[in-house]
CHARMM internal coordinates of N, CA and C (Angstrom, degrees):
IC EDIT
DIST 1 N 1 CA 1.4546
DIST 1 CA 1 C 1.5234
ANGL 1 N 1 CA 1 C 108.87
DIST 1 C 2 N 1.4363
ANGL 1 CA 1 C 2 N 130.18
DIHE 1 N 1 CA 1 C 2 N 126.57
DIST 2 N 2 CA 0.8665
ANGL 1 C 2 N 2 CA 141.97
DIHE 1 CA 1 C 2 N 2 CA -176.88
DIST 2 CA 2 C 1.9740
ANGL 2 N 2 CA 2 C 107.22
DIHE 1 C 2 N 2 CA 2 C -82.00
DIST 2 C 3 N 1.4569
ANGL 2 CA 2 C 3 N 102.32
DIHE 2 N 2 CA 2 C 3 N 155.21
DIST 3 N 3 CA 1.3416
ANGL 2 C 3 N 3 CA 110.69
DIHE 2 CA 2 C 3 N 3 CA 179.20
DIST 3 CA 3 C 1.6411
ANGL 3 N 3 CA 3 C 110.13
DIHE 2 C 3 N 3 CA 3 C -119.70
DIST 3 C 4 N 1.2763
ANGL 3 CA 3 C 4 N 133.47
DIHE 3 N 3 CA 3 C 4 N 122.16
DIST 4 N 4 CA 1.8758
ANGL 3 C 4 N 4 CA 116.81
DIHE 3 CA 3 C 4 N 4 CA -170.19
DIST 4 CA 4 C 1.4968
ANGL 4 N 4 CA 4 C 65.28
DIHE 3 C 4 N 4 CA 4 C -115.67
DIST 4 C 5 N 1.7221
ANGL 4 CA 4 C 5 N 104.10
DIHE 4 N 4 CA 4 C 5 N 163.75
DIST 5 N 5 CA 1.6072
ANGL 4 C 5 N 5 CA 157.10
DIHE 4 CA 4 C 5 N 5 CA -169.67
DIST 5 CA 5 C 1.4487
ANGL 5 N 5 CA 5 C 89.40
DIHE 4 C 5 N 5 CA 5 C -131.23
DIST 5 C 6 N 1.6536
ANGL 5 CA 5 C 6 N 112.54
DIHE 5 N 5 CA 5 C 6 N 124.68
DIST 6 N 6 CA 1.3050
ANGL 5 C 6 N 6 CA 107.51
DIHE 5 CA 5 C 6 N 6 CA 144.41
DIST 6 CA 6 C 1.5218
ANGL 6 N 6 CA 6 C 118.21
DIHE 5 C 6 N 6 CA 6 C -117.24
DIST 6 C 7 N 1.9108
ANGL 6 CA 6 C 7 N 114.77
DIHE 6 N 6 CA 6 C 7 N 146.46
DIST 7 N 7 CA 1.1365
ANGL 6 C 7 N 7 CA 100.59
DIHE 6 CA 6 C 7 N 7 CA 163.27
DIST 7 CA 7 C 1.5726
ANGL 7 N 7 CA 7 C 121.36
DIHE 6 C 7 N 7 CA 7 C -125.94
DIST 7 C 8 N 1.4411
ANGL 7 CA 7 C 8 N 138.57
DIHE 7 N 7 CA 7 C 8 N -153.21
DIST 8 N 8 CA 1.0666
ANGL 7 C 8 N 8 CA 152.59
DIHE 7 CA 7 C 8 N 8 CA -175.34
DIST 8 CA 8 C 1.7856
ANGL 8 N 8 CA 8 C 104.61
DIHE 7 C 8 N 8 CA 8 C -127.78
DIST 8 C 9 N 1.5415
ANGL 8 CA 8 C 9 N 120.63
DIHE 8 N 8 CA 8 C 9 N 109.05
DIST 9 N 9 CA 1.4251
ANGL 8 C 9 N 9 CA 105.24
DIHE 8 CA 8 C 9 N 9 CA 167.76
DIST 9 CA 9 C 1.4824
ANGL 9 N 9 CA 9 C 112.60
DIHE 8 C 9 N 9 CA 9 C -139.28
DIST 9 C 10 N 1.1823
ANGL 9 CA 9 C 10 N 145.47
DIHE 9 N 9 CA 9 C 10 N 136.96
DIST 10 N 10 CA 1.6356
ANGL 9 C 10 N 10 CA 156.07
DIHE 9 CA 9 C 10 N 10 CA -165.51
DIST 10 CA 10 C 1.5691
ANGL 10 N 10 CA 10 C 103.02
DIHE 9 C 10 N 10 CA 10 C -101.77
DIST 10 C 11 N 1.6291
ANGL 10 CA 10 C 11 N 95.67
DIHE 10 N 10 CA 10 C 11 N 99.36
DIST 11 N 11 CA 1.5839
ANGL 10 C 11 N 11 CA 105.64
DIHE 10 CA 10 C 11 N 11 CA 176.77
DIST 11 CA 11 C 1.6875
ANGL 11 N 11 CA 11 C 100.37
DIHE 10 C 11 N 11 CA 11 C -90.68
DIST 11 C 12 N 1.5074
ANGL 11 CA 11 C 12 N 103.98
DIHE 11 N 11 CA 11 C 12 N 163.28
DIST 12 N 12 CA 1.6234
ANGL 11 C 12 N 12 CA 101.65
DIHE 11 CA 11 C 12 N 12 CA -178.73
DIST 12 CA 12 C 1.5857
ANGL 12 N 12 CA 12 C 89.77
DIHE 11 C 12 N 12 CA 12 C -138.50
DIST 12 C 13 N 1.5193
ANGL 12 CA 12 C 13 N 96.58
DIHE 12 N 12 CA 12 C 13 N 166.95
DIST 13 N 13 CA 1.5747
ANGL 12 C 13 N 13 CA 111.86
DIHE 12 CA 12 C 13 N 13 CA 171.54
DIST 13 CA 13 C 1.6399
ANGL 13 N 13 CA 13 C 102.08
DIHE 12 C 13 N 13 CA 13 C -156.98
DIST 13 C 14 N 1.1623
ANGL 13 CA 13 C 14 N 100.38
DIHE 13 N 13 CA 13 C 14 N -178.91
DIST 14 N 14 CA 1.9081
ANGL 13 C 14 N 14 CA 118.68
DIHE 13 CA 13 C 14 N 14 CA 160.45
DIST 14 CA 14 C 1.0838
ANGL 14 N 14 CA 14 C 114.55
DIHE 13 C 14 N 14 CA 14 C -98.73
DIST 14 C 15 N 1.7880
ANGL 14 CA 14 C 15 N 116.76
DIHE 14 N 14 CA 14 C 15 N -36.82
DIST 15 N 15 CA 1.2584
ANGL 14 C 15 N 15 CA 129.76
DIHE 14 CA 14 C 15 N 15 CA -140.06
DIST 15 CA 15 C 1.6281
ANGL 15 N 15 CA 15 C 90.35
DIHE 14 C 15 N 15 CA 15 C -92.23
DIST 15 C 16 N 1.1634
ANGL 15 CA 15 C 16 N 122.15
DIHE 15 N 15 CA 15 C 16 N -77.12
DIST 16 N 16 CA 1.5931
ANGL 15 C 16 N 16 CA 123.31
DIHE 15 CA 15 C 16 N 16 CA -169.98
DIST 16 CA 16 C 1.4346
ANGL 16 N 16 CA 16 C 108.86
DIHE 15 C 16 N 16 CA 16 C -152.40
DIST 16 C 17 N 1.4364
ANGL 16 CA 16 C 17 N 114.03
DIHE 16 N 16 CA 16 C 17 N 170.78
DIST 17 N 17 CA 1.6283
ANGL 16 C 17 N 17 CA 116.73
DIHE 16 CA 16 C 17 N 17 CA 179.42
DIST 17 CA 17 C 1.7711
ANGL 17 N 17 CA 17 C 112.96
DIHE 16 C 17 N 17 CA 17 C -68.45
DIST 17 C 18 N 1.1702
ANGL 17 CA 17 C 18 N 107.69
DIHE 17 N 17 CA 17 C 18 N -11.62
DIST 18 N 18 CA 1.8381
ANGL 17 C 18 N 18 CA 112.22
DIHE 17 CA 17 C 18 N 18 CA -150.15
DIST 18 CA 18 C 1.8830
ANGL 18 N 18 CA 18 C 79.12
DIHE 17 C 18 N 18 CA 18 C -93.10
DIST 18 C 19 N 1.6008
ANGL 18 CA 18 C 19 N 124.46
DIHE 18 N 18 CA 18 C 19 N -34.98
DIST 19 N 19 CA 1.5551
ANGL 18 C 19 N 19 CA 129.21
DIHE 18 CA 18 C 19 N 19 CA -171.64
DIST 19 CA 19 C 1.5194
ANGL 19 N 19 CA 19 C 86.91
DIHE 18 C 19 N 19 CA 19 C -97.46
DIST 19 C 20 N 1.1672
ANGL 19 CA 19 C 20 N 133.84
DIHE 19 N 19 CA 19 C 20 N -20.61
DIST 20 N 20 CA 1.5296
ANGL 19 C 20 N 20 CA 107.99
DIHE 19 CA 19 C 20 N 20 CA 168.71
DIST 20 CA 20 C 1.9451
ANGL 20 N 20 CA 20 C 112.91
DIHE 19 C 20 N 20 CA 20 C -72.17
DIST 20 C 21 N 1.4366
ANGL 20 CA 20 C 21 N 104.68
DIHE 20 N 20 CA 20 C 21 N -37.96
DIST 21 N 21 CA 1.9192
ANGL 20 C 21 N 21 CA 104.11
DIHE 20 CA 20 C 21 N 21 CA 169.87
DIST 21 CA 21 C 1.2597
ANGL 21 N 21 CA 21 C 101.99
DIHE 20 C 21 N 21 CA 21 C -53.64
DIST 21 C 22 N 1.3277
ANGL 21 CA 21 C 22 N 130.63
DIHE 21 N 21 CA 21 C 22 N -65.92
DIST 22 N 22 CA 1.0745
ANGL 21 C 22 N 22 CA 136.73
DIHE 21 CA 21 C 22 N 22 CA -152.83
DIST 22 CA 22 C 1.8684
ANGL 22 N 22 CA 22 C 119.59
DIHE 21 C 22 N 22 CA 22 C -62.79
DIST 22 C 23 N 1.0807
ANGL 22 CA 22 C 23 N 95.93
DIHE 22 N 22 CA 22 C 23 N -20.86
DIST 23 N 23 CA 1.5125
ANGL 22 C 23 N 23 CA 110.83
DIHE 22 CA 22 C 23 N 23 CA 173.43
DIST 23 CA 23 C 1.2591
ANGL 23 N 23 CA 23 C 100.19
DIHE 22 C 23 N 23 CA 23 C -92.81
DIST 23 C 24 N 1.4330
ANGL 23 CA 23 C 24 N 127.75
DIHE 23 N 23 CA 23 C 24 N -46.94
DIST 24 N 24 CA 1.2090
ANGL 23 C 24 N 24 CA 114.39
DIHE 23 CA 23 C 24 N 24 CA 156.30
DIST 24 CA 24 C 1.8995
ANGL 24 N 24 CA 24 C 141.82
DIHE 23 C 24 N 24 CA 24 C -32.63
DIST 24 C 25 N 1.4599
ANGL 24 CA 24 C 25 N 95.52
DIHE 24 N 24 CA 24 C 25 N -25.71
DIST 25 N 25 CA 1.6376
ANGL 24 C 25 N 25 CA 115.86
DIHE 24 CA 24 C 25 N 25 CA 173.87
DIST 25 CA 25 C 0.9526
ANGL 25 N 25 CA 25 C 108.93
DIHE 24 C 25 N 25 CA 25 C -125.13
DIST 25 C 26 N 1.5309
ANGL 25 CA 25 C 26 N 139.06
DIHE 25 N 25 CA 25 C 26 N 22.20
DIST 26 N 26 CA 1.3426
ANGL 25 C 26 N 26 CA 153.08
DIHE 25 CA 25 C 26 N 26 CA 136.15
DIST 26 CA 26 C 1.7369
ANGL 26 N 26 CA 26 C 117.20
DIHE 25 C 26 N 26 CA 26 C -64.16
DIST 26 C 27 N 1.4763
ANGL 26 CA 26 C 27 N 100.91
DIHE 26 N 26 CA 26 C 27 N -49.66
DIST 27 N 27 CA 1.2912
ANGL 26 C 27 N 27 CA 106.85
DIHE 26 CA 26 C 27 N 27 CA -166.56
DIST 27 CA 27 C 1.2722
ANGL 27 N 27 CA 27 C 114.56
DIHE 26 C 27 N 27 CA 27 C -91.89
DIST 27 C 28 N 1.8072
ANGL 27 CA 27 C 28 N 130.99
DIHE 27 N 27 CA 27 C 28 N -17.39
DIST 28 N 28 CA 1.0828
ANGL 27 C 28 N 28 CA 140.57
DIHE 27 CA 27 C 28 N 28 CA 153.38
DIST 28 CA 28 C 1.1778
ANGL 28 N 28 CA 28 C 111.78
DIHE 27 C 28 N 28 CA 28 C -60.27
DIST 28 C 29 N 1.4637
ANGL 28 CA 28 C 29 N 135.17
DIHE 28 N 28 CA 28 C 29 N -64.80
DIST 29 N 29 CA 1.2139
ANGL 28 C 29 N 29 CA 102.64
DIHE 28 CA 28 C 29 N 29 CA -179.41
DIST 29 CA 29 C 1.3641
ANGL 29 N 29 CA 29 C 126.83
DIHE 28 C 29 N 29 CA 29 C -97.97
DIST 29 C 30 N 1.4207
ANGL 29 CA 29 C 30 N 106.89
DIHE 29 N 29 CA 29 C 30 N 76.70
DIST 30 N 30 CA 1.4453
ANGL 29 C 30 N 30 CA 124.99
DIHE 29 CA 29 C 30 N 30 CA 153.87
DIST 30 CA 30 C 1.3805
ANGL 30 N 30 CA 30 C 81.17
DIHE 29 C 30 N 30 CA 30 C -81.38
DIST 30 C 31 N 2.0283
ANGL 30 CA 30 C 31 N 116.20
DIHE 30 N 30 CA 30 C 31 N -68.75
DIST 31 N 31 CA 1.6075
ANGL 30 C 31 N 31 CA 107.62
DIHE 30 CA 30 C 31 N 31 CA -132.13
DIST 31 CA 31 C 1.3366
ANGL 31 N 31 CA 31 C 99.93
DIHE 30 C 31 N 31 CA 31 C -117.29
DIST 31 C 32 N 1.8048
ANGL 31 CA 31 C 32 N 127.04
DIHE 31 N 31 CA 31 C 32 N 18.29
DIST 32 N 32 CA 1.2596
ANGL 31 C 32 N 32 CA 129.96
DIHE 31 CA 31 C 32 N 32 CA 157.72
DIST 32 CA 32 C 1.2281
ANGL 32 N 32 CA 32 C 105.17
DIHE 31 C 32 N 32 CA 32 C -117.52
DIST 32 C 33 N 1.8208
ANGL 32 CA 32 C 33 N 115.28
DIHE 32 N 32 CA 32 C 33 N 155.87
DIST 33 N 33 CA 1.1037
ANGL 32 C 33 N 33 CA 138.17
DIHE 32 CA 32 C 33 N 33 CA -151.94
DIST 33 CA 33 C 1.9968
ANGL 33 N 33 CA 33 C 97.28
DIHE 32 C 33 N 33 CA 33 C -129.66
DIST 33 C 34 N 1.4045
ANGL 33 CA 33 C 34 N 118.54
DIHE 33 N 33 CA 33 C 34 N 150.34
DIST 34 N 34 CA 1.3111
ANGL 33 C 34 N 34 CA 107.10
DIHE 33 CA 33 C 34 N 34 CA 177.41
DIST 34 CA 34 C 1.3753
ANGL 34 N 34 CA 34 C 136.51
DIHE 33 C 34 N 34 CA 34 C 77.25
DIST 34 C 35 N 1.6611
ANGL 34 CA 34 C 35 N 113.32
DIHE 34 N 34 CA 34 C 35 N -5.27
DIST 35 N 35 CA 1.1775
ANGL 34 C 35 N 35 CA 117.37
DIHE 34 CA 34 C 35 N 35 CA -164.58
DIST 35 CA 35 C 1.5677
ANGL 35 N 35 CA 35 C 133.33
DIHE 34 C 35 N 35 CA 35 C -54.41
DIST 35 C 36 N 1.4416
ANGL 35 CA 35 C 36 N 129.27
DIHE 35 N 35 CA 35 C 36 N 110.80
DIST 36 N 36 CA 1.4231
ANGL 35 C 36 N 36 CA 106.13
DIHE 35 CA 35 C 36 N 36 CA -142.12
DIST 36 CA 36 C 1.4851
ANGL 36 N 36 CA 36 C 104.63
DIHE 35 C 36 N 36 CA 36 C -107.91
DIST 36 C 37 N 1.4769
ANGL 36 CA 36 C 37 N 130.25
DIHE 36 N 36 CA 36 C 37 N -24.60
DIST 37 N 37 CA 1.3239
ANGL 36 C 37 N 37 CA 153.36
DIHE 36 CA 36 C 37 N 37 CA -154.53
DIST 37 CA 37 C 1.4843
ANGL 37 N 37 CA 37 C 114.18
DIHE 36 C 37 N 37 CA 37 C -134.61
DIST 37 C 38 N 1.0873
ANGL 37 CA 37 C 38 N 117.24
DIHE 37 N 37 CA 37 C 38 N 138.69
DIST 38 N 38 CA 1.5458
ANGL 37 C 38 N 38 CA 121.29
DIHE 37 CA 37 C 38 N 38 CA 159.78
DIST 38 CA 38 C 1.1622
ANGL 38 N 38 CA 38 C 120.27
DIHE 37 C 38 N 38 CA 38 C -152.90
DIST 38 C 39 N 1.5522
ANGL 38 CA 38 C 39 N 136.08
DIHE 38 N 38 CA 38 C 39 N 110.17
DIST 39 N 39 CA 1.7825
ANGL 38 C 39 N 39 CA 147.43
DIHE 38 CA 38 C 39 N 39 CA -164.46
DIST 39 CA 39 C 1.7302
ANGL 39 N 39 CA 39 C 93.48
DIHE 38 C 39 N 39 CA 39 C -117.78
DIST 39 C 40 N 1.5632
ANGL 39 CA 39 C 40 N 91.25
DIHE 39 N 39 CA 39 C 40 N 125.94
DIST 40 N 40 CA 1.8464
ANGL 39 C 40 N 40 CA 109.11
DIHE 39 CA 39 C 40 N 40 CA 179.97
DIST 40 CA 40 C 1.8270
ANGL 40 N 40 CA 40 C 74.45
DIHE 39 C 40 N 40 CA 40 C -75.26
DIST 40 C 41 N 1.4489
ANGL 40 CA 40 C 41 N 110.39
DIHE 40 N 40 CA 40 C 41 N 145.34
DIST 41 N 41 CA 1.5628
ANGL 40 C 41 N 41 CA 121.30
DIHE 40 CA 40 C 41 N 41 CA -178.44
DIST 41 CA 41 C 1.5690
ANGL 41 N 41 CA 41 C 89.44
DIHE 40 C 41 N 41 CA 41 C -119.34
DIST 41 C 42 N 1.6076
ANGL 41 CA 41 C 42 N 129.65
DIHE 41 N 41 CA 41 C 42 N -49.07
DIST 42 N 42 CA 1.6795
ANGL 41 C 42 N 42 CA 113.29
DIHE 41 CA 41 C 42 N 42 CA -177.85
DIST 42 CA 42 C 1.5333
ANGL 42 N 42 CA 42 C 73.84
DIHE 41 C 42 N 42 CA 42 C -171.71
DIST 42 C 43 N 1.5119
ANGL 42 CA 42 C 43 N 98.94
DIHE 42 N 42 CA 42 C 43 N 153.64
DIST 43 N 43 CA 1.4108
ANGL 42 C 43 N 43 CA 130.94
DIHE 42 CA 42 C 43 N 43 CA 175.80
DIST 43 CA 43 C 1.5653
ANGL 43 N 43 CA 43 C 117.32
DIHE 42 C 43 N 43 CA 43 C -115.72
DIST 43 C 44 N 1.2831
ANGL 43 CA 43 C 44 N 99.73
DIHE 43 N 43 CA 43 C 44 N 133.64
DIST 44 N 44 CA 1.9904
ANGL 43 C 44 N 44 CA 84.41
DIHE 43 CA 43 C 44 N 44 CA -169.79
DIST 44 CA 44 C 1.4967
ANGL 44 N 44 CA 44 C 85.47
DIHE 43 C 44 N 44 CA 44 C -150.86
DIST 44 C 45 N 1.1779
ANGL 44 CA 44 C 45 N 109.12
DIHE 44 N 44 CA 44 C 45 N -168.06
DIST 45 N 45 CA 1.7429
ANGL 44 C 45 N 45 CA 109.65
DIHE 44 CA 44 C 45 N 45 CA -143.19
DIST 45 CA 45 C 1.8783
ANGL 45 N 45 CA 45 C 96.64
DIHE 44 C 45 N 45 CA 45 C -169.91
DIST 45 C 46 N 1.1069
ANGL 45 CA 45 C 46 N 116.01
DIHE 45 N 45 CA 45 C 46 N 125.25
DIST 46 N 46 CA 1.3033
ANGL 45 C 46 N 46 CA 116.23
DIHE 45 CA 45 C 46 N 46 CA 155.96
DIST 46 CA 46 C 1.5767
ANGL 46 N 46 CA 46 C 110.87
DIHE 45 C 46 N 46 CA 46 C -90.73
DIST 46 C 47 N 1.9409
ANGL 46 CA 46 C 47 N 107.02
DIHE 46 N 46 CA 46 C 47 N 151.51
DIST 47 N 47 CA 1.5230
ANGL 46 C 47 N 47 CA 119.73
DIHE 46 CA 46 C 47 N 47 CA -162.30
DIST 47 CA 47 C 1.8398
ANGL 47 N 47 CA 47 C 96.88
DIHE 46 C 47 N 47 CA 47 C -138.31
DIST 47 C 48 N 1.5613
ANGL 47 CA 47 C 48 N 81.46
DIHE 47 N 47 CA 47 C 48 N 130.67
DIST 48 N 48 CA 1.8419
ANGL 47 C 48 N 48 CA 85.54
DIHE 47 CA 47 C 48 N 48 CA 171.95
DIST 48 CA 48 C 1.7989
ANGL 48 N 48 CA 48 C 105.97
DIHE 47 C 48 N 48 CA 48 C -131.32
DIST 48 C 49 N 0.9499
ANGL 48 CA 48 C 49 N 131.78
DIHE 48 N 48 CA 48 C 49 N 125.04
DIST 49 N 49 CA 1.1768
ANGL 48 C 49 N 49 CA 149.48
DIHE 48 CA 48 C 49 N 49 CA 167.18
DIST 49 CA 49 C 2.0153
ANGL 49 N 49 CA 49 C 102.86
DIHE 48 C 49 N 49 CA 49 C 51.29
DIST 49 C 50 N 1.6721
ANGL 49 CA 49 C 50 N 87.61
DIHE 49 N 49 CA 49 C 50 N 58.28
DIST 50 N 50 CA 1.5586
ANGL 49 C 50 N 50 CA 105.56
DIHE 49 CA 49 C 50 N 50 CA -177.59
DIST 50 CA 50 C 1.5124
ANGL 50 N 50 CA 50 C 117.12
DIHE 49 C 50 N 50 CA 50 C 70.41
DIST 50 C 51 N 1.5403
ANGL 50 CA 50 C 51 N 117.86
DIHE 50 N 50 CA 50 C 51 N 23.94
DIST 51 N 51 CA 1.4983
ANGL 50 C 51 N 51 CA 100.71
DIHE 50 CA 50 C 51 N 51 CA -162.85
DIST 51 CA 51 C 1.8372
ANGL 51 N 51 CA 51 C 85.56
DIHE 50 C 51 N 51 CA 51 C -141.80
DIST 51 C 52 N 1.3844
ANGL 51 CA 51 C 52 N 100.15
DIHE 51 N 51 CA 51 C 52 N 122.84
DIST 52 N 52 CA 1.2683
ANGL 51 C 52 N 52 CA 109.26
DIHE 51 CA 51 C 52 N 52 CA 161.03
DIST 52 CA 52 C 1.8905
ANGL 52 N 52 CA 52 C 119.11
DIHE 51 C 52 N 52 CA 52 C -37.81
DIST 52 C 53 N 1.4111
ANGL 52 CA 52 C 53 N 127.26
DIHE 52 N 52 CA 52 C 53 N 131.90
DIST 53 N 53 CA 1.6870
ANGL 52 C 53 N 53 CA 127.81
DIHE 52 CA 52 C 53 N 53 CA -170.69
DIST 53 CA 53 C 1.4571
ANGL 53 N 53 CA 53 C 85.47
DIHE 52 C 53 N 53 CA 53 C -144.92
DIST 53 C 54 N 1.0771
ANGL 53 CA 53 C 54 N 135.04
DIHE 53 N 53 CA 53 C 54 N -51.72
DIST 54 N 54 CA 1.3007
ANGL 53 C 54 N 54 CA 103.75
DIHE 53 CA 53 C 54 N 54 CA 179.95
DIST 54 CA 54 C 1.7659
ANGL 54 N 54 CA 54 C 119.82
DIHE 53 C 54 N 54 CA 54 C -149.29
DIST 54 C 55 N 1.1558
ANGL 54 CA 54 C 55 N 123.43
DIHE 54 N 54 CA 54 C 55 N 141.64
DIST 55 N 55 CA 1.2482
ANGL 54 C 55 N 55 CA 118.60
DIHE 54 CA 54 C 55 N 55 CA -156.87
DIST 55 CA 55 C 1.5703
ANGL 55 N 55 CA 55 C 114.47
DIHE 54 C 55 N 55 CA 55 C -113.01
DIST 55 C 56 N 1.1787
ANGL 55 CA 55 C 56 N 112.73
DIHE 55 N 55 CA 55 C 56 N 121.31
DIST 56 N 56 CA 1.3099
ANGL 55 C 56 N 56 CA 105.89
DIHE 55 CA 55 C 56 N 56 CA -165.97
DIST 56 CA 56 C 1.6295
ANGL 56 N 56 CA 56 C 129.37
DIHE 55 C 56 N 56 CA 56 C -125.31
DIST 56 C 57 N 1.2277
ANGL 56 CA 56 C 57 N 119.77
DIHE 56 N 56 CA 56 C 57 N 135.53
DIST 57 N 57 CA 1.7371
ANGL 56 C 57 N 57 CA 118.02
DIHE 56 CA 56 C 57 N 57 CA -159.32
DIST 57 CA 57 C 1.5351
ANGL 57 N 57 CA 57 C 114.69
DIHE 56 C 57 N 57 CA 57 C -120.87
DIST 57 C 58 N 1.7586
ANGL 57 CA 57 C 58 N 105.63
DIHE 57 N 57 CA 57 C 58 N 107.59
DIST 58 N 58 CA 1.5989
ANGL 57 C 58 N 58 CA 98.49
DIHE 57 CA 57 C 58 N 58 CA 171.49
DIST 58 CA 58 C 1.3456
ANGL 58 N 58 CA 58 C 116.95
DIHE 57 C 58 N 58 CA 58 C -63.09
DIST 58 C 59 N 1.2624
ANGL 58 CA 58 C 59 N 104.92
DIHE 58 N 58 CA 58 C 59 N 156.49
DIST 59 N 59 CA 2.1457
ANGL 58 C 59 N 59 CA 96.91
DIHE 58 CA 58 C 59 N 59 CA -174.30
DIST 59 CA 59 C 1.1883
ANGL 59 N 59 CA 59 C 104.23
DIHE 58 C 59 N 59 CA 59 C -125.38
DIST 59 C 60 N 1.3468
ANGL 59 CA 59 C 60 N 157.16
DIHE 59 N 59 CA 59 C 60 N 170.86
DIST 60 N 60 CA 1.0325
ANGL 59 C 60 N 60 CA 149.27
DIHE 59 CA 59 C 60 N 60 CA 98.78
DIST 60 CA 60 C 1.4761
ANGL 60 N 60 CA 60 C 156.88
DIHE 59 C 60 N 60 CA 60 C -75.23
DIST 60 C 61 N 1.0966
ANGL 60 CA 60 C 61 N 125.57
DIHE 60 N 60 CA 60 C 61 N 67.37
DIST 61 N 61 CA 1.3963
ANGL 60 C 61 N 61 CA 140.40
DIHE 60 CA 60 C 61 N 61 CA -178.43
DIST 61 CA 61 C 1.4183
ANGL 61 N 61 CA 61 C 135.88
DIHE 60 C 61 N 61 CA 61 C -28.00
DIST 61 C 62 N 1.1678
ANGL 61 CA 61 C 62 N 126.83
DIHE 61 N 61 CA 61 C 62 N 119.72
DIST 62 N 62 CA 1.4785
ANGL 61 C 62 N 62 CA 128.65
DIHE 61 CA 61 C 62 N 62 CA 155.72
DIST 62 CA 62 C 1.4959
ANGL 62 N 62 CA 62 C 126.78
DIHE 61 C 62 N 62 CA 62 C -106.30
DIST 62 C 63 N 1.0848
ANGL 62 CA 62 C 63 N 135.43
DIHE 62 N 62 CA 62 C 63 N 150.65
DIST 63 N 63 CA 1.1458
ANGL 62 C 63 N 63 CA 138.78
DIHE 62 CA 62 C 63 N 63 CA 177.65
DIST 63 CA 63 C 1.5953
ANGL 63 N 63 CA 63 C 118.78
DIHE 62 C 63 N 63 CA 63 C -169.26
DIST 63 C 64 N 1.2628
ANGL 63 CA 63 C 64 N 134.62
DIHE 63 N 63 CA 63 C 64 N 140.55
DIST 64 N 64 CA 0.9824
ANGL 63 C 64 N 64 CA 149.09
DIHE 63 CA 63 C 64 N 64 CA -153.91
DIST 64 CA 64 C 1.4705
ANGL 64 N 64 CA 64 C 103.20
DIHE 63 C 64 N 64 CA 64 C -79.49
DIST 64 C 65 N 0.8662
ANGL 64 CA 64 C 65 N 103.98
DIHE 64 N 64 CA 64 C 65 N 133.24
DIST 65 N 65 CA 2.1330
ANGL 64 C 65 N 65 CA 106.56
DIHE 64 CA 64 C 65 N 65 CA 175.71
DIST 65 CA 65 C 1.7748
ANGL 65 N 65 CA 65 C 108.81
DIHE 64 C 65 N 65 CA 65 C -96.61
DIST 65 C 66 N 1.4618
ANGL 65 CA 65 C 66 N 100.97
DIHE 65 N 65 CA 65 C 66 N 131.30
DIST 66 N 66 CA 1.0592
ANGL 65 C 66 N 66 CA 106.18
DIHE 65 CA 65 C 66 N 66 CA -154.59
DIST 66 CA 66 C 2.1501
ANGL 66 N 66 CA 66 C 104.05
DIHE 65 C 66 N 66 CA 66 C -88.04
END
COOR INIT
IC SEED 1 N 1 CA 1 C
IC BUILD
């Protein structure tokens, strides 16, 4: 019987929200193993003088505990 871990992690980009997730599951699995799931939870965005700078994606994670 398997055991999944879930967590919460805030990927960022310049480029768009879809490369802010994705960096988000770039950078996890450096140091998680198993990762089985990932749900965009809310997307939010920092703004400087009306202009989108950086875009940013809560994630939600699963992964199997080893």
């Amino acid at each position: 019987m398997a055991v999944s871990k879930v967590i919460d992690l805030i990927g960022n980009s310049t480029v768009s929200w879809e490369d802010a997730a994705r960096n988000a599951l770039t950078g996890a699995g450096k140091s998680l193993h198993g990762i089985t799931d990932l749900e965009i939870v809310q997307y939010t965005a920092k703004v400087i003088d009306n202009e989108i700078i950086e875009y940013r994606a809560l994630v939600r994670m699963a992964f199997v505990v080893d």
